[in-house]
C-alpha positions in Angstrom: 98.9 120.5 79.9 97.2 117.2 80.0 93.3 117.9 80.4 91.0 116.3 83.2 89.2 113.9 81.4 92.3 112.1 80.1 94.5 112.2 83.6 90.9 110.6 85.1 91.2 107.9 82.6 95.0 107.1 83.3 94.4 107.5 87.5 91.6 104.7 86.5 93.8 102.3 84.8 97.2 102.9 86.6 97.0 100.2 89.3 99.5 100.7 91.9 100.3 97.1 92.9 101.1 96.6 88.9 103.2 99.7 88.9 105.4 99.2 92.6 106.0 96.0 91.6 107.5 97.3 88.4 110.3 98.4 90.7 110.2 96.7 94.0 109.5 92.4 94.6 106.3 92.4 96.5 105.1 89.3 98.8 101.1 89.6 99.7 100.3 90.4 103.2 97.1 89.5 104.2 94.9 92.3 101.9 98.0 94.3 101.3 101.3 93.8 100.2 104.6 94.5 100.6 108.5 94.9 99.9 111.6 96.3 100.5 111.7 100.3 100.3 113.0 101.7 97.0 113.9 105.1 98.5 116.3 104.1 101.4 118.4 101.3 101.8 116.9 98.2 104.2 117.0 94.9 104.8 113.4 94.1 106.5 110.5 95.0 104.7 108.9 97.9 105.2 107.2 99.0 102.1 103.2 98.4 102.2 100.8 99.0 99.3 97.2 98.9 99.6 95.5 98.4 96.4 91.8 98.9 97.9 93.4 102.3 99.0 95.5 102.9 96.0 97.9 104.3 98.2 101.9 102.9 99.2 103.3 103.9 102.2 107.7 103.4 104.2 106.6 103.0 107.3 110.3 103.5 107.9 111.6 106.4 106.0 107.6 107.5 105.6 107.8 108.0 101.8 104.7 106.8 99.7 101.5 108.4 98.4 99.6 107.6 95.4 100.2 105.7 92.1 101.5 109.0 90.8 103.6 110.1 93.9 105.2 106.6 93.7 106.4 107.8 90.0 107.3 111.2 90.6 109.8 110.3 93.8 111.1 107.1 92.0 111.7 108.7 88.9 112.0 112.0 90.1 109.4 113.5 87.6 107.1 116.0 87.8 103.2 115.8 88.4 102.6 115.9 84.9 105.1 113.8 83.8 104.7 110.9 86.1 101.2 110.9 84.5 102.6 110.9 81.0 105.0 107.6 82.3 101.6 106.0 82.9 99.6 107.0 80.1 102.6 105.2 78.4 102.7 101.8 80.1 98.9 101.5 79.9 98.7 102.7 76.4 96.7 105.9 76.8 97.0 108.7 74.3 97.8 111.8 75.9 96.4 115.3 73.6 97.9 118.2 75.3 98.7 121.9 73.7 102.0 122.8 72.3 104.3 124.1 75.3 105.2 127.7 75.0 108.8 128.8 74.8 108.9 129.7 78.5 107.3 126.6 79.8 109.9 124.6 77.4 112.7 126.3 79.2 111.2 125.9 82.7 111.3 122.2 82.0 114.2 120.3 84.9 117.5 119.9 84.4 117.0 115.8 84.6 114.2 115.6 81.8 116.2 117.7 79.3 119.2 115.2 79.6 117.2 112.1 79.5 115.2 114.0 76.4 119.4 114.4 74.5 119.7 110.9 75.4 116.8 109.1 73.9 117.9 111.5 70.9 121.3 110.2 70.6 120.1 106.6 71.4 117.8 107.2 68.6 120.9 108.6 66.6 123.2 105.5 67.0 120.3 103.0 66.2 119.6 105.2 62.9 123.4 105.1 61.9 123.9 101.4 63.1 120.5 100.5 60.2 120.6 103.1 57.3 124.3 104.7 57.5 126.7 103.0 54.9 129.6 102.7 58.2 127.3 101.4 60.4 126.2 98.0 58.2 129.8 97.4 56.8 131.8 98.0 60.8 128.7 98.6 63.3 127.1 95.5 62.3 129.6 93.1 60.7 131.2 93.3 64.1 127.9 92.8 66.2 126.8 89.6 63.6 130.5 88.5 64.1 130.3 88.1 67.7 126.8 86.0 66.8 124.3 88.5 68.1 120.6 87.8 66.5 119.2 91.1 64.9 116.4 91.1 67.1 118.6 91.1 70.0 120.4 94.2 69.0 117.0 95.6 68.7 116.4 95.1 72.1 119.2 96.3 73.7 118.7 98.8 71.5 122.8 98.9 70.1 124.0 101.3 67.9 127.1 102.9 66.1 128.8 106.1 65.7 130.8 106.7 63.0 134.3 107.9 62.8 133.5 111.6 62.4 134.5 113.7 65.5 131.3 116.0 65.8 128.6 114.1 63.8 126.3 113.6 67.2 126.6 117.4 67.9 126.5 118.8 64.4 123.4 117.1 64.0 122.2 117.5 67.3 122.2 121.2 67.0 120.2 120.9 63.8 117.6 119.3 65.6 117.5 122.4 67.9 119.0 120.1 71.0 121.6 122.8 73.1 125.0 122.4 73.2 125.1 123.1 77.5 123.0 119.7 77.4 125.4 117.8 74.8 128.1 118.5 77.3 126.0 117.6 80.3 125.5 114.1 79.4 128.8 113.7 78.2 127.7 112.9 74.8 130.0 115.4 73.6 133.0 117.5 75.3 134.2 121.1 74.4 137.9 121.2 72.9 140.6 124.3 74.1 139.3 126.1 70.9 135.4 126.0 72.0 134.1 123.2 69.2 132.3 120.3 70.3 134.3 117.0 69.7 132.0 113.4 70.0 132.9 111.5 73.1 131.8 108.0 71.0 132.9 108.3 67.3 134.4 105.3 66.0 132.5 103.0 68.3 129.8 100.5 68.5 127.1 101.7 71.3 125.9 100.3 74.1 122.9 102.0 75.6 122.6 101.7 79.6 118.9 102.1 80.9 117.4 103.1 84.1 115.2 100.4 85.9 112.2 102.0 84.5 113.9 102.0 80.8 115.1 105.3 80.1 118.7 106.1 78.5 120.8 107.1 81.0 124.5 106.9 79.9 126.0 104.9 77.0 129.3 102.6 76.7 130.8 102.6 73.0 133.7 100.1 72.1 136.7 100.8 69.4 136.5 98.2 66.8 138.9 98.6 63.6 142.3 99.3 63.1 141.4 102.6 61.9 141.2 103.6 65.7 144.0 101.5 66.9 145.5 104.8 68.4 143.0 105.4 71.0 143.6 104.8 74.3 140.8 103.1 75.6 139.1 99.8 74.2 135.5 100.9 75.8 134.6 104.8 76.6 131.8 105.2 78.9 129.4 108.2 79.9 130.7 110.4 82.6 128.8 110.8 85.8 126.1 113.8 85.2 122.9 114.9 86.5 121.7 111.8 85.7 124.3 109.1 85.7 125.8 108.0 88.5 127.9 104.8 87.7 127.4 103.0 91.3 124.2 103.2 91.4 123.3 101.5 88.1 123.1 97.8 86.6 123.7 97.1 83.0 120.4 95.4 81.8 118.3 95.5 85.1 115.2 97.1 83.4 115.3 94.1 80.6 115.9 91.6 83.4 114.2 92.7 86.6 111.0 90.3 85.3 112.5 87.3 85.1 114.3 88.0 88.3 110.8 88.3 89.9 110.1 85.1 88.2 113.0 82.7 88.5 113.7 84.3 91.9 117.5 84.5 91.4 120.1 86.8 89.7 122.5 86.2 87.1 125.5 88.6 88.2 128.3 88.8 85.0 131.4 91.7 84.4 130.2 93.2 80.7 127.9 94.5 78.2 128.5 91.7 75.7 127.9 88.9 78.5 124.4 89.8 79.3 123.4 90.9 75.4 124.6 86.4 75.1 123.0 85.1 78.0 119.3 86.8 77.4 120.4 85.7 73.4 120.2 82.1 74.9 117.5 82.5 76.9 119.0 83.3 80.4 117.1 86.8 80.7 117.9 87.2 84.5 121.2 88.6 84.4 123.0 92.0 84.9 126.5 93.3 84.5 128.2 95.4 87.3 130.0 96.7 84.0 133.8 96.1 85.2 133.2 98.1 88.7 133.8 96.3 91.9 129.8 96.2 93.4 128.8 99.3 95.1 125.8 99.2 98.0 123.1 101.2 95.4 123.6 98.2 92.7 123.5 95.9 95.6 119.9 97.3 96.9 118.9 97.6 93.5 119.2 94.0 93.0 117.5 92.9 96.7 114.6 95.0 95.4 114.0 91.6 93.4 115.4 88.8 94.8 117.4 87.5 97.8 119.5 85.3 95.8 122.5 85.7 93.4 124.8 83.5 91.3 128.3 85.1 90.4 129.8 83.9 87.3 133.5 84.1 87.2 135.7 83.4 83.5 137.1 80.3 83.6 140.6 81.6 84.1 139.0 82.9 87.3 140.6 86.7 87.1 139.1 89.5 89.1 138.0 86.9 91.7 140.2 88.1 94.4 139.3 92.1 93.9 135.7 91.2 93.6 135.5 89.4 97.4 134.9 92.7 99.1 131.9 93.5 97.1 130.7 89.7 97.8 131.0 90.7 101.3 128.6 93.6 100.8 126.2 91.2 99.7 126.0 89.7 102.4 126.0 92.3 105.1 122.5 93.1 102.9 121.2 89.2 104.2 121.3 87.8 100.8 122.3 84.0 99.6 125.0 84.4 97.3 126.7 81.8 94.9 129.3 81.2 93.0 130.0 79.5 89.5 133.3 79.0 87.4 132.8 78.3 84.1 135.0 76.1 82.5 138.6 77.5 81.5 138.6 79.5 78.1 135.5 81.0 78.8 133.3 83.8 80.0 129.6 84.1 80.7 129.5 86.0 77.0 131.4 82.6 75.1 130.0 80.3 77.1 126.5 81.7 76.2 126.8 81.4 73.0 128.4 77.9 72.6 125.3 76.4 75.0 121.2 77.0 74.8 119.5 78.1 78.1 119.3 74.4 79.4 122.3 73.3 79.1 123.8 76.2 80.6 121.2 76.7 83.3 122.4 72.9 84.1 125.9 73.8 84.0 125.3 76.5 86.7 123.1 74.4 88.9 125.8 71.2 89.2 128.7 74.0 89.3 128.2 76.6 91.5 128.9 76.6 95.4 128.1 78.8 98.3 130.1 81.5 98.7 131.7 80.5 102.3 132.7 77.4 100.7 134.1 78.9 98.0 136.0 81.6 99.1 137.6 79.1 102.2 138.3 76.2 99.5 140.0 79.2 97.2 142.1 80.6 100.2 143.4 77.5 101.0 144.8 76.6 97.9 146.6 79.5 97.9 148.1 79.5 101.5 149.1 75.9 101.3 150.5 75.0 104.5 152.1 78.4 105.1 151.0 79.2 109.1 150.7 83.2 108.7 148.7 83.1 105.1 146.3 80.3 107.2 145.5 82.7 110.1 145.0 85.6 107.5 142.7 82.7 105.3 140.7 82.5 108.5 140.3 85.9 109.5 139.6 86.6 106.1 136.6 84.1 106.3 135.3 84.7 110.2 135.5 88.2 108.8 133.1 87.5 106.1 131.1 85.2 108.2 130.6 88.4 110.4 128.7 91.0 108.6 125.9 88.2 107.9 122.9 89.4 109.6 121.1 86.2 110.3 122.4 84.8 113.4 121.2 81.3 112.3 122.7 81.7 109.2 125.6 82.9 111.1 125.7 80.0 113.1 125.3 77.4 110.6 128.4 79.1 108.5 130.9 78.9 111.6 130.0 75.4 111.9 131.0 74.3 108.7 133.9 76.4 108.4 135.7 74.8 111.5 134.8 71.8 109.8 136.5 73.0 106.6 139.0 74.6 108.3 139.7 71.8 111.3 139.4 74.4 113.7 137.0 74.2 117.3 133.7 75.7 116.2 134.2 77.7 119.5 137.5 79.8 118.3 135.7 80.5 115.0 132.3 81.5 117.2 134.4 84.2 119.2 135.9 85.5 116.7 132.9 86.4 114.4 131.3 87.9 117.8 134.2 90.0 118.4 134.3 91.3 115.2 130.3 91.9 115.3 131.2 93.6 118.7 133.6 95.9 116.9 131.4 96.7 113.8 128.8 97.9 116.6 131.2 100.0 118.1 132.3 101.6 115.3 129.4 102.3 114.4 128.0 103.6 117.3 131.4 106.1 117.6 130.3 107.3 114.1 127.3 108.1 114.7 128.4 110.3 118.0 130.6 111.7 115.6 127.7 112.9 113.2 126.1 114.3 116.3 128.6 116.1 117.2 129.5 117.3 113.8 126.0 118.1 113.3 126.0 120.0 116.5 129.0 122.3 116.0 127.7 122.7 112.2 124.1 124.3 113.9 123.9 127.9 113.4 122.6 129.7 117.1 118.8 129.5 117.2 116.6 132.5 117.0 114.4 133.3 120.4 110.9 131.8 118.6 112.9 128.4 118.2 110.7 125.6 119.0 112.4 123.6 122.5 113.1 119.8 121.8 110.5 117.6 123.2 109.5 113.9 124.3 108.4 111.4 121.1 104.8 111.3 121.1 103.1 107.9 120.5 102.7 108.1 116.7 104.8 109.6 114.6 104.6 113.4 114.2 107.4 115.7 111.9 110.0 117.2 114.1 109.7 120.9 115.0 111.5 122.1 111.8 108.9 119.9 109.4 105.8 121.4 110.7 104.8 124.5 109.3 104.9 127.4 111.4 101.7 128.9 114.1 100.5 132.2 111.9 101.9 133.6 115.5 105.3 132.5 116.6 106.0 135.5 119.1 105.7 133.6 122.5 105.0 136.5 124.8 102.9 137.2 127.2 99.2 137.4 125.8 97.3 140.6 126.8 93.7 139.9 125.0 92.5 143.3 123.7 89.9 145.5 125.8 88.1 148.6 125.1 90.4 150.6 127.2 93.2 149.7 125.3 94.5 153.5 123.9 94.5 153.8 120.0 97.9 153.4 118.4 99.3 151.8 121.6 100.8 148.4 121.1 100.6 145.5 123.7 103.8 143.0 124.2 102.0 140.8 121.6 100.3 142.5 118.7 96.5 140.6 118.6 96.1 139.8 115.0 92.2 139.6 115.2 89.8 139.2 117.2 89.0 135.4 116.6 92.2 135.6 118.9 91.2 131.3 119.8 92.7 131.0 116.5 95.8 132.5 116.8 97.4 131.9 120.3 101.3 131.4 120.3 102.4 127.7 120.2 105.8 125.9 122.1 107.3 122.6 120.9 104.8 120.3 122.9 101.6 122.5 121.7 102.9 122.7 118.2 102.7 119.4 118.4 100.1 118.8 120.3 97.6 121.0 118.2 99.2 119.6 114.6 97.9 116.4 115.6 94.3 117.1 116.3 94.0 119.4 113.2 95.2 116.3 111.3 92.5 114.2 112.9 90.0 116.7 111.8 91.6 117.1 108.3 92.0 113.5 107.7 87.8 113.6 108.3 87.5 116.1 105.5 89.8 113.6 103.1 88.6 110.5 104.2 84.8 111.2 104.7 83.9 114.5 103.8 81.1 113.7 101.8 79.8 111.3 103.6 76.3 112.2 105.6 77.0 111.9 109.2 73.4 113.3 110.7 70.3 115.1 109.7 69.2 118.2 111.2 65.8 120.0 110.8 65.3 123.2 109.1 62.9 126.1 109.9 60.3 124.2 107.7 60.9 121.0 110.1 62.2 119.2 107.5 65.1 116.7 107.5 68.7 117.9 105.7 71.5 116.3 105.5 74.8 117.5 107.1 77.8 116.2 105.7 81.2 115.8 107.7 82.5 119.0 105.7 79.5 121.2 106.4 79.8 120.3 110.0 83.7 120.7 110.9 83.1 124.2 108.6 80.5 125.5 109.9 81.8 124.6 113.5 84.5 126.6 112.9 83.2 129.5 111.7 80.8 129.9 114.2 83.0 130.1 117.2 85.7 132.4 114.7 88.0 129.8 114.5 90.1 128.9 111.7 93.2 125.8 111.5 96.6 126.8 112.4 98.4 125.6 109.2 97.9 127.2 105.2 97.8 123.9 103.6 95.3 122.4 106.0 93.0 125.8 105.4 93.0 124.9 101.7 92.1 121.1 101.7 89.1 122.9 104.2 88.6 125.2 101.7 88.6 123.4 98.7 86.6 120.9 100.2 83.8 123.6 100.8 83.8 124.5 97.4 84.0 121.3 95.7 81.3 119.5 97.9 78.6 120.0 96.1 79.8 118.9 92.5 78.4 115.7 91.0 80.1 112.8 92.0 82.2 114.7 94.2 84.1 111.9 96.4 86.8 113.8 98.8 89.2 111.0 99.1 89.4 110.7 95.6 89.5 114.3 95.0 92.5 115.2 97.1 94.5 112.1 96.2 94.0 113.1 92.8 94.8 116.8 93.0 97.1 118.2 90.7 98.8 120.3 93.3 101.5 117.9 94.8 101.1 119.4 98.3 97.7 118.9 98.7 97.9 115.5 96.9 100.6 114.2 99.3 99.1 115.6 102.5 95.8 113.8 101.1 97.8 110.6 100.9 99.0 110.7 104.6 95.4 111.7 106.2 94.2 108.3 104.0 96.7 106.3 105.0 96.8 105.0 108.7 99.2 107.4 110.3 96.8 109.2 112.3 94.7 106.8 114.1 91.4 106.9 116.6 90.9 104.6 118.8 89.0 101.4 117.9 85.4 102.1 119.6 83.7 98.7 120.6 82.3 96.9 124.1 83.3 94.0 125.0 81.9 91.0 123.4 80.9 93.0 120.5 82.2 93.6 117.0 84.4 96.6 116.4 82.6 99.9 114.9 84.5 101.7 111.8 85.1 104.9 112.1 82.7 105.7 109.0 79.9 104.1 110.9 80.0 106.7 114.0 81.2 109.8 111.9 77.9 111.3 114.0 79.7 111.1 117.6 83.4 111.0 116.1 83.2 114.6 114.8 81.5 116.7 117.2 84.2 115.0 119.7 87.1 115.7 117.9 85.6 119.1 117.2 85.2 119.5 120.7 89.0 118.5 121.9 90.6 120.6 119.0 88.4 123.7 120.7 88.8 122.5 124.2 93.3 122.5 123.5 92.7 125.8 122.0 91.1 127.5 125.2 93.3 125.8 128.0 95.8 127.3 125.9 94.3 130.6 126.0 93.8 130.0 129.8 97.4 129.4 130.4 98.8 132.3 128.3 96.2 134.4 130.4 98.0 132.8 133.9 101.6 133.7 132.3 100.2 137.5 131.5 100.0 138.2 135.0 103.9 137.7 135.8 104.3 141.0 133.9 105.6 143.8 136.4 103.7 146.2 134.7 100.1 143.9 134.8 100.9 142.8 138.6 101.4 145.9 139.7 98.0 147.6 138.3 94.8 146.1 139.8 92.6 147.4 137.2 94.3 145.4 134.8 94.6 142.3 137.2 90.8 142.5 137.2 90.8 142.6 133.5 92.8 139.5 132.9 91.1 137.6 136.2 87.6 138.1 134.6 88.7 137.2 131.0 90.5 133.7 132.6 87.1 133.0 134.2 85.0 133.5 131.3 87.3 130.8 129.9 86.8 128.7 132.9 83.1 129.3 131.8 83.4 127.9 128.3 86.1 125.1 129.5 84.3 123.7 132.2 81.1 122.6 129.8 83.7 121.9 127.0 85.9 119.4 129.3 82.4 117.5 129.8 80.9 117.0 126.4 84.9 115.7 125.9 84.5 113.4 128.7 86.6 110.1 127.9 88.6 111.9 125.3 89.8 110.8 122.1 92.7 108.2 121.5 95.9 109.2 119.9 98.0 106.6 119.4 
């Protein structure tokens, strides 16, 4: 456990903008900023962080929170963890107390793999330096293929040696388990039970996350001692962990000078990026022999909207990798290509040139994509008429999935030229094909539906009805969390008559009943909303002084926005709907009076994730008033009229509460058994006008009603 005083100092230094941009290319936005979203896949920004707030928010997939939140959803990490990945990057010594054995074993799945991978990375580097295998194969090979020392420092390179279970003997040693060795796919288990080493004989080739953690290693067969085996490079299978489409070989070394040189380097292998960064081209990744899958593709248009291919000079692979070209520019970014000269690859050519030269090379060689996969198709059909209309559909088809129309447009232009074909033939083409794209697309997603809707199991009686979008964005019936009452019959409030023992159709649960009346979709919805509004008072401002009131002594005290909603509540036996939000209230009563007690802080701070997160939604702008100002004047802050912006809200979350109670009253009397008795008629007729008593003064004091929007 990491105590209070050291998380405070790592939430104080931790600055969120530094951290997001870690991970995602963010352009200033007036006083925020923003990018595209690392948790879904988009092509317009919609990522904003705030760093006067501290806060990041998708205002499409609605993901975001705190500095911390970011870290524990990107690196899917635990609260305590995430703060641990900070205290690292800003250098912040963490003391915490030795975990216990069942703590150990409660830690995830994810962090116990990563944990056997550092160890073997650790392994191989240890092995590659100090074993007597390691310096006379390891590194005679890496020196022979001109790597500096401090270069296979950084990629952090190792070696294994050729003994089949030296990783897990010693692994097991150090206490690591043999399930986890398997896991990663460091190891695998034989047909008589023994671990074997998936990498002995081979030089290693660490693959890190974007944020720099071991995730899966590549190891290549050097000697002719291992001539026999059947593969030249052995990589990690997929895991927990690893999932080979959705990583880049040396993003987290290059994602910097991406940033920085705005552009992408994209090369085939290990060995070609480890050169280019050795000559000073650090912006460069490897799609390591895969054809380019959507996740690597996202993961790159996090950074940049521009990428360079480089091809071997032989120009092999070129053909297979088109499709995953085209990908790239369905995602709206500028590609290019480059063929180096024949003989070489990125890896040769790197190190026969320094990062001038072959930055120059690059910049007088490569060509736009278009153009260069029309001028290659053409070569190869010649004159031949069917290979020339399968050249051009080939190219209108690329052409297509580009989402820029202008960008579109200017493509079809030059590739009539290029092509001698009317601009018009090539301009019909591409729209039919765009056409059919939206089509299919549209049939697939009717197909989902109705997939979706024959997978739906029947829904219970207290299921929520589907109802109209409201105007800001509110969780669908099955995200909100449920009324403490769900049963949706009809309301008989209790009177002394009522026999001992006898039950009503609906059990009343107290006798603040205001509190608990049975919600439907629309008043789910409706009341979620205004209990948010309420709540995200307490968060944002529940400290603050909105009034002062005189005691008995006719002296001034303050009344703070948390003592007022509280006490509001309580007087009229009211309580809010949902647990979590009778918590924050809770812990905001109990916390208020501590010494430099700031609610905002508090709650975006808390250690409990739920509360934390819901904190981080009430402070960001999701829930809105509406801006209070007369015309010709400047807008008023919310902060600024906390005295009339309270009591009014107070007022419309009491005011939904009894015309809800007045309508479930109504509904009581269609029961047979109700209609038919006039003494009880009478009962429920005087109870609806005693709430006509407290609505009428209620609806007045509301008057021109709060704003949603």
């Amino acid at each position: 456990m990491i105590d209070q005083a050291t998380i405070d100092r790592i939430l104080d230094a931790a600055q969120i903008v530094d951290v997001v941009s870690e991970f995602v290319t963010l352009r200033r936005r007036g006083v925020n900023y923003i990018g595209l979203c690392p948790f879904h896949n988009e092509k317009t920004p919609s990522f904003s962080v705030s760093p006067s707030k501290g806060l990041c928010k998708c205002f499409s997939c609605g993901k975001g929170g705190n500095v911390v939140h970011f870290i524990m959803e990107h690196e899917q990490l635990s609260y305590y963890e995430a703060l641990k990945w900070l205290a690292n990057k800003y250098h912040i010594e963490v003391k915490e107390r030795e975990l216990t054995d069942e703590e150990k074993q409660a830690h995830s799945l994810r962090e116990s793999l990563f944990v056997v991978n550092q160890f073997a990375s650790e392994y191989f580097q240890d092995i590659l330096y100090n074993h007597i295998d390691g310096q006379r194969i390891g590194m005679t090979y890496l020196r022979s293929r001109g790597f500096r020392d401090d270069i296979i420092k950084k990629f952090q390179l190792g070696y294994s040696t050729d003994s089949h279970d030296a990783l897990a003997r010693t692994a097991k040693q150090k206490g690591y388990q043999e399930e986890f060795l398997v896991k990663t796919g460091l190891c695998y288990r034989k047909d008589d039970g023994s671990l074997r080493d998936r990498f002995w004989g081979r030089v290693i080739f660490p693959v890190h996350t974007l944020s720099g953690k071991v995730v899966a290693f590549g190891g290549r067969v050097l000697s002719a001692a291992t001539k026999n085996v059947q593969m030249k490079y052995v990589n990690s299978p997929e895991s927990e962990i690893y999932h080979k489409s959705r990583e880049l070989y040396g993003i987290y070394f290059a994602k910097q000078a991406i940033v920085r040189q705005d552009r992408c380097f994209l090369v085939e292998g290990y060995t070609d990026v480890i050169s280019m960064h050795q000559s000073g081209i650090e912006n460069v990744v490897a799609s390591s022999g895969t054809a380019l899958t959507s996740d690597q593709i996202r993961l790159i248009h996090r950074f940049t909207n521009n990428i360079t291919v480089l091809y071997d000079g032989d120009g092999a692979g070129i053909k297979a990798s088109i499709r995953g070209i085209d990908m790239l520019l369905e995602e709206g970014m500028n590609i290019k290509v480059c063929l180096l000269p024949d003989g070489d690859d990125p890896d040769s050519f790197a190190r026969k040139h320094n990062a001038t030269d072959y930055q120059a090379y690059i910049n007088e060689h490569e060509v736009d994509f278009i153009r260069f996969k029309t001028n290659l198709l053409m070569e190869e059909a010649g004159k031949d008429p069917i290979k020339r209309a399968s050249l051009i559909s080939s190219i209108v088809k690329s052409i297509s999935v580009i989402p820029d129309s202008i960008v579109r447009s200017v493509y079809t232009r030059e590739c009539s030229q290029l092509l001698q074909m009317e601009e018009k033939i090539l301009i019909e083409a591409v729209n039919k094909l765009i056409e059919q794209a939206q089509e299919n697309k549209y049939k697939e997603i009717q197909r989902k539906q109705r997939q979706a809707t024959q997978d739906v199991q029947p829904a219970p009686p207290t299921t929520y009805p589907e109802t109209q979008p409201t105007e800001i964005p509110i969780p669908d019936e099955t995200q909100l969390p449920p009324a403490p009452l769900e049963t949706a019959a009809e309301y008989i409030p209790p009177t002394a008559e009522q026999p001992a023992g006898q039950p009503t159709s609906t059990p009343a649960p107290t006798d603040n009943y205001l509190s608990y009346i049975p919600l439907e979709g629309n008043e789910q919805k409706l009341f979620y909303k205004k209990e948010q509004l309420l709540l995200q008072m307490i968060v944002r401002y529940g400290e603050k002084v909105m009034c002062y009131l005189e005691d008995e002594n006719g002296e001034e005290q303050p009344l703070t926005v948390i003592e007022c909603i509280s006490s509001s509540l309580k007087e009229d036996e009211l309580q809010f709907h949902y647990p979590l939000d009778r918590r924050i209230l809770k812990e905001a009563e109990n916390h208020l009076h501590d010494e430099g007690f700031v609610s905002e802080r508090y709650f975006l701070t808390h250690p409990d994730p739920e509360i934390s997160k819901q904190a981080a939604e009430l402070a960001s702008d999701r829930y809105q008033l509406s801006k209070y100002h007369s015309k010709g004047q400047a807008i008023i802050t919310d902060e600024e009229r906390l005295y009339e912006l309270v009591p009014r809200l107070l007022i419309d979350f009491k005011l939904s509460i009894v015309e809800e109670e007045m309508k479930h009253t109504l509904q009581a009397l269609t029961n047979p058994d109700i209609y038919n008795n006039p003494e009880k008629c009478q009962e429920i007729m005087q109870h609806y006008k005693e709430l006509q008593e407290i609505q009428i003064p209620m609806a007045q004091k509301a008057g021109d009603r709060v704003i949603l929007r």
